[in-house]
Phi, psi and omega in degrees: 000192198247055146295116204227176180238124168230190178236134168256157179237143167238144157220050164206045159073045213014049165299270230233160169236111202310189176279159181282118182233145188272122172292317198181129228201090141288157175298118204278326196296315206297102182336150204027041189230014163053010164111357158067051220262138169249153186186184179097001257265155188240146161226146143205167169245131174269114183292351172263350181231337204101334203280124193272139180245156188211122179267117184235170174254100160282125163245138205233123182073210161262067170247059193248258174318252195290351179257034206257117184247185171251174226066199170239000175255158204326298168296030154251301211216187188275130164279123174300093190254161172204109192239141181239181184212138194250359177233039202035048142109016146324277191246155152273136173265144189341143168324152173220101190270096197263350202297335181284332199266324184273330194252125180305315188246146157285001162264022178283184147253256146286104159286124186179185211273167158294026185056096164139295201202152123267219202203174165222113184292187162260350166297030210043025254210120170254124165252167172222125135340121154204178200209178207203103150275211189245126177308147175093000182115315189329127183299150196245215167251159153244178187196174159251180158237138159227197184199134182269340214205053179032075232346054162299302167230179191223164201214138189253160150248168185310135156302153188298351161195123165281030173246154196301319159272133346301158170244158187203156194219199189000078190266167175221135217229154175211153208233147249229139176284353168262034176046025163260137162262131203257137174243153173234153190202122162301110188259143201267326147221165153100015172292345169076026204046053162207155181268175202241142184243150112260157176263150175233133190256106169292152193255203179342300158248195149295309195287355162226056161273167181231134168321099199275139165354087199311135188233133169260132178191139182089117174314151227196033233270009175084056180233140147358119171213171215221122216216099176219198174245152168261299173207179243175097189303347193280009179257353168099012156314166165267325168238154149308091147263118159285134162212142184241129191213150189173162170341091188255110190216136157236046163220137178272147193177046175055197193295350169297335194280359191287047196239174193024083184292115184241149165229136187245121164283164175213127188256357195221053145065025197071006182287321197242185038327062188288329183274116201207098165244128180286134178253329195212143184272354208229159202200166174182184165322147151305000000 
């Protein structure tokens, strides 16, 4: 549909917010393109130069999930796009089309970001949280994307598992004071009503590290959640702190099952969640 990403600005510490400025906008016109609709959207700012990056799923027809074929082009599959702003979020730039470079393998189906946030590593090292189904729709795997050279280009890492089972989508990711990066992931089957956690340890580079075991943990109903650091000793904090929030329901039964929006702390780097406040009895994406 003719879906697009915009933004709203505060510089008054959001008392008030300026007009809807747009991100990111295919032509609704163009003849076989189903309204030329973008959507999903990831944000970060690379803290070393200002620039905010926003990440989407373009779909040019019906190519996004289940209409995703393999190969890479606009009439296969849904595109890994990204516009960025160099004036905090005044203006945009022209769409920046990633799709050869983020989805690694082409026999994949649709490739694209996670929903919600990427990151900045402390090396400057821009991640994006993404997931890849099976053509034709079928759920896939996640992985990341980065970039070493503040996103001139981009590089994947090995997905969090090659067995055929379990499967997973919309992950979110944080990166661990022992410079391993942690994902969290809405499992599309074999979660068992909990979300899926792994850790990824880099080898030489980020693209050949390796991945710990999938740990299923924290009730789940097979929805989008939202995963960040809060502080950080290496930051002169007192404490480590995680905090994760989502549905916390573990029986899936569609969007009805979607209730109590919750958020969880973790002081020991994600091993634990000891810590759980209900924010809302009603619940949805993060």
């Amino acid at each position: 549909a003719n879906v697009d990403v915009a933004c709203l600005r505060s510089t008054d510490m959001g008392n008030t917010w300026g007009p809807m400025i747009t991100v990111l906008d295919f032509d609704k016109n163009v003849s076989g393109s189903s309204g030329n609709g973008v959507g999903d959207a990831a944000v970060l700012v690379d803290r070393q130069t200002g620039t905010i990056w926003v990440a989407a799923l373009w779909s040019y027809g019906n190519h996004s999930l289940a209409g995703s074929l393999t190969g890479t082009a606009t009439n296969r599959t849904g595109q890994y796009v990204l516009a960025r702003s160099d004036d905090d979020g005044l203006t945009w730039s022209a769409p920046i089309n990633i799709t050869v470079q983020a989805k690694a393998n082409t026999n994949w189906g649709c490739a694209f970001q996670g929903p919600g946030n990427g990151i900045q590593l402390r090396n400057g090292t821009l991640v994006f949280p993404s997931q890849h189904t099976q053509p034709g729709g079928g759920q896939g795997k996640v992985f990341f994307i980065y970039s070493t050279n503040h996103g001139a280009s981009w590089a994947v890492s090995p997905d969090v598992t090659t067995n055929a089972s379990p499967t997973m989508n919309e992950n979110q990711i944080v990166e661990l004071n022992s410079g391993q990066i942690m994902t969290s992931m809405r499992m599309s089957a074999g979660g068992g009503g909990f979300r899926g956690w792994s850790t990824y340890t880099p080898g030489s580079s980020l693209s050949n590290g390796t991945w710990s075991p999938l740990v299923l943990n924290l009730p789940d109903p097979i929805c989008q959640g939202s995963f960040i650091r809060y502080s950080s000793t290496l930051d002169g904090a007192p404490r480590n702190r995680l905090l994760f929030s989502n549905p916390s329901n573990s029986v899936p039964s569609g969007y009805a099952s979607r209730v109590r929006q919750t958020i969880y702390l973790s002081e020991d780097e994600g091993a634990t969640w000891p810590v759980a406040r209900q924010i809302d009895a009603r619940s949805g994406y993060s």
